[in-house]
N, C-alpha and C positions, 0 to 999 in steps of 0.2 A: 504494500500500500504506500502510494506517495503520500508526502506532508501536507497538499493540498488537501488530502482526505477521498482522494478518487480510489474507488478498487480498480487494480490492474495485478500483473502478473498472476502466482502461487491464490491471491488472496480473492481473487474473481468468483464469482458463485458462494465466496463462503455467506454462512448466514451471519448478518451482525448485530450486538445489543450496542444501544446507547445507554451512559449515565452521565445526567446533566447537574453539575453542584452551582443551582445558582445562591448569587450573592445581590446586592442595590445596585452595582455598575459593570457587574459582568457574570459570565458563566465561564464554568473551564465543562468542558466535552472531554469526555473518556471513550472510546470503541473498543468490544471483544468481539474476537478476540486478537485483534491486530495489535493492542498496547498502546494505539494511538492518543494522544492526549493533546488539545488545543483550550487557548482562553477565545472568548471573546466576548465583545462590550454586548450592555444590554438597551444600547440606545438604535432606533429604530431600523435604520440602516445597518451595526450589524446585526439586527436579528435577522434579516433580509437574506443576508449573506451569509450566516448559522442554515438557516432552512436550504438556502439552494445547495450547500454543503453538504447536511444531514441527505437530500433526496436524492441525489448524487449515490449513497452509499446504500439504499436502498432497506433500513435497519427493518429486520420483524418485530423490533420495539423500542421506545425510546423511554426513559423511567426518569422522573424527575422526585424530590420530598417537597412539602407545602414550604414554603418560606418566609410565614408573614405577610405574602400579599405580591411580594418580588413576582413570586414565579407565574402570576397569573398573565402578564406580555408575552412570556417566555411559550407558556402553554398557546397564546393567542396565535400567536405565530406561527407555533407548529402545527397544530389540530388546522388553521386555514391552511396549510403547505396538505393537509392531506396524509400529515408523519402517524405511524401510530404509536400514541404517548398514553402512558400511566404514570399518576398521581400512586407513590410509594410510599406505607406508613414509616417513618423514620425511625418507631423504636425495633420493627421487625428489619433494617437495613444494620442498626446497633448490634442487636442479638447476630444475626447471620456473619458481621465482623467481629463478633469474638468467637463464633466457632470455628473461623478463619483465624484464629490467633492473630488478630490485626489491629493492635490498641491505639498505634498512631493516628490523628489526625490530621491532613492538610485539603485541603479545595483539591488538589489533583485526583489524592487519596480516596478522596466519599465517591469524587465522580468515577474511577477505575470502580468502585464497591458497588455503587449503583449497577456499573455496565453486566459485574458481575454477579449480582444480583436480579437482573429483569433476567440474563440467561437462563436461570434456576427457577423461577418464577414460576410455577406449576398455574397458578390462577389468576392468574394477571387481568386485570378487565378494563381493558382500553377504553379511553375517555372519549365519549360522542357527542361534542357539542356544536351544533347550528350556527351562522354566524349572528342571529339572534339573541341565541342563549350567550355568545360569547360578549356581545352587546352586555347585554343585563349584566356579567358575571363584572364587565369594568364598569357600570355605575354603582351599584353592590360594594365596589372597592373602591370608588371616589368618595361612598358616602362614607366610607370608614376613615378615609385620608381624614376627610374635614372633622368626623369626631373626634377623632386624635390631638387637630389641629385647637377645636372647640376647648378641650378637655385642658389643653396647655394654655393656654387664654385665661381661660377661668380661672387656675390655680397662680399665675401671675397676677389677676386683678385683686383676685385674697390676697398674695403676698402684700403687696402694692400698698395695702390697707394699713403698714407697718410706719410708712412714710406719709405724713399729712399733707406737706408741702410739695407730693408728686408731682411733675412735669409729663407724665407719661399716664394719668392714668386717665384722661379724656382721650387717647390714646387707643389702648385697652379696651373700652368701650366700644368703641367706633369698630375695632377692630372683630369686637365678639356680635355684635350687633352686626355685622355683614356674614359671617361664618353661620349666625345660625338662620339667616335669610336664606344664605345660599344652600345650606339644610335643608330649610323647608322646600326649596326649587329643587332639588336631586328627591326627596322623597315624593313629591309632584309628577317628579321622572318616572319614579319606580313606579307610580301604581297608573300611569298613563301607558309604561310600556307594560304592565300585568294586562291591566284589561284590552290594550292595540290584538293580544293573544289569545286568542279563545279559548284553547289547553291552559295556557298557564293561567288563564283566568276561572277555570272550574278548577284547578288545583287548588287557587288561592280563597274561593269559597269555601271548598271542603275545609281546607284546613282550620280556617278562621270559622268553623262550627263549634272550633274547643276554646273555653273560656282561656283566657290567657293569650291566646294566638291572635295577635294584631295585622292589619296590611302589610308591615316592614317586614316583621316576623317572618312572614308568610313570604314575602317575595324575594328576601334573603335565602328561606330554604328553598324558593324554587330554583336559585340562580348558583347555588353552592353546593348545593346534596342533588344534583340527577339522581342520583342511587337510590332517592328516597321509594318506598314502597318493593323495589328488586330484590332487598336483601335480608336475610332471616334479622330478627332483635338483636340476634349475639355479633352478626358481623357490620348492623348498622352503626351499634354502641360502640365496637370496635373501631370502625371507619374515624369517625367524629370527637372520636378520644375520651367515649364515656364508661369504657367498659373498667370496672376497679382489677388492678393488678396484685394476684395474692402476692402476700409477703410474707412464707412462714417457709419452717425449719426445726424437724422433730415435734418438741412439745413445744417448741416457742412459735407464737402470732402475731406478724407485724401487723400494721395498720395499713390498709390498701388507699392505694392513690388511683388516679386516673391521668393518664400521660398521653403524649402525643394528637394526633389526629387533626381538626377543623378546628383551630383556635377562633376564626371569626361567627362561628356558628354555635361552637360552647356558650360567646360570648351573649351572641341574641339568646340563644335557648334560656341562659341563667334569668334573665329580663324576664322571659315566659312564664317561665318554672317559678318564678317568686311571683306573679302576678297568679298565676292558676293554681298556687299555694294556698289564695287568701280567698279568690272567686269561684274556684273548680271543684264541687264538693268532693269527688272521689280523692282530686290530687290534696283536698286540705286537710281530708281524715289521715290519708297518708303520711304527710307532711306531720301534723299532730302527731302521729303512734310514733314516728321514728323521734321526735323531740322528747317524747314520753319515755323513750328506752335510752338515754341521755345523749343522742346523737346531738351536736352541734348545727345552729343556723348553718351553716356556710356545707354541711354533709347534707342533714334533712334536704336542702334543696338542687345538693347536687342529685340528690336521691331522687326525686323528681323529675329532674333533668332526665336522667334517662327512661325513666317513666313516661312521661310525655313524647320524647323520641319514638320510643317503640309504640305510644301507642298511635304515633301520627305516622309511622312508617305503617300498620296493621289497616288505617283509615285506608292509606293509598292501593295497597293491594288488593282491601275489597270493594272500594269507593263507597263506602258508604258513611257518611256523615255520624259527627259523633251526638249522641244524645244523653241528658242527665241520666241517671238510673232512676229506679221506679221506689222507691220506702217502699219498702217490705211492710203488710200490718203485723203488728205483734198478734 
């Protein structure tokens, strides 16, 4: 294989895996099993030139991990080139490099892990998104930029409060007073492109049948979870990073965590899940008995969380909208 990344010679017809470690200003590219390793930037032009590179080499699959929101260009770019790419959970790329004895860390490193990695990939399930969906999936992530943006705003204008004779804090104002305008204009977006869809507009009905589950809500999961409704409880909790990870050893029992997965969609779910704690009778008896048996706020509603997942993933599968339960007569 030349540097350019063309197959030629011995390496022609071989089959190849991609792994992509992206970063905020670039990607380094890994291929197996040629060894090949390149960086490149992640500004528009070169993803341009990543893609016609990647198609060039013709991969049965390209494997990337979430990265905060990075990788959603990276993915736009590929899935439009027509590459076929998979979204990799990143604690199952961990585990698989320690049984490769492989503790070092660098950007070349994860991406060589990745490549080798999607190779071994028994169930891989490449991403199919329209370029509609891929649409939604960058307002979804604009609207997150600005709450980030909103959130660091607001905690300078409390700081702020520290200095009476501020210069900066008509400023501040002005400033969080346009963010959350333009807030309101992006979530405008979201539910003008929900309902332009007719699918994603019965999706976002059904969904919002369950107390807790607002318009954002709803068209957050439909632009970040495709997988919603396809996949059993155990691998959708899995997917989204709800599933709690034992931690025990003989007679001793750690305390399980939940890792990895949809950071942006834990995020709305938590929102959900605290709101259908307090309105959703099923989820706030729940909520109650786990506080009852000394579970902590911040557990009870993680507990939730994946409760309301599986039960919105169970809604899609049969389409059927959800309903209160009926009181039982004593």
């Amino acid at each position: 294989m030349r540097k350019d990344g063309r197959v030629s010679g011995p390496h022609a017809g071989v089959v190849m895996y991609v792994g992509i470690d992206v970063s905020k200003t670039e990607v380094v590219v890994a291929v197996e099993p040629t060894g090949v390793v390149w960086t490149s930037p992640t500004t528009a032009a070169g993803l341009r030139t990543l893609t016609r590179r990647l198609a060039k080499l013709q991969p049965t699959l390209i494997a990337l991990e979430p990265s905060g929101g990075y990788e959603v260009p990276v993915l736009d770019a590929l899935l439009g080139a027509g590459l076929a790419t998979a979204l990799v959970h990143p604690g199952r790329v961990r585990d698989y490099a320690k049984s490769q004895g492989q503790h070092a860390k660098t950007d070349a490193l994860d991406a060589r892990l990745l490549a080798q990695y999607a190779a071994q990939w028994k169930d891989a399930r490449r991403l199919v998104l329209d370029p509609a969906q891929r649409g939604l999936l960058r307002v979804v992530l604009r609207r997150q930029q600005l709450e980030k943006m909103l959130t660091a705003e607001r905690l300078r204008l409390d700081q702020d409060a520290l200095y009476p004779d501020s210069v900066v804090r008509a400023d501040l104002r002005e400033h969080i007073a346009y963010l959350e305008a333009k807030l309101h204009d992006v979530d405008r977006e979201l539910t003008a492109m929900i309902q332009a869809h007719p699918p994603w507009a019965a999706t976002a009905a059904l969904l919002r049948t369950v107390p807790g589950v607002g318009r954002i809500t709803a068209a957050i999961l439909i632009a970040c979870v495709p997988e919603l409704g396809q996949l059993s409880r155990h691998k959708i909790a899995a997917l989204i990073g709800l599933a709690p990870l034992a931690r025990e050893s003989g007679r001793w029992q750690g305390q399980r965590h939940i890792a990895g997965g949809r950071a942006l969609v834990r995020r709305v779910l938590f929102m959900a899940a605290f709101t259908a704690s307090r309105f959703n009778p099923p989820l706030r008896a729940f909520y109650q008995r786990l506080v009852t048996k000394g579970k902590t706020h911040k557990q009870a509603v993680t507990a939730c969380m994946r409760k309301l997942l599986v039960l919105l993933n169970s809604m899609m599968k049969s389409q059927q909208p959800w309903r209160a339960p009926v009181a039982t007569p004593v």
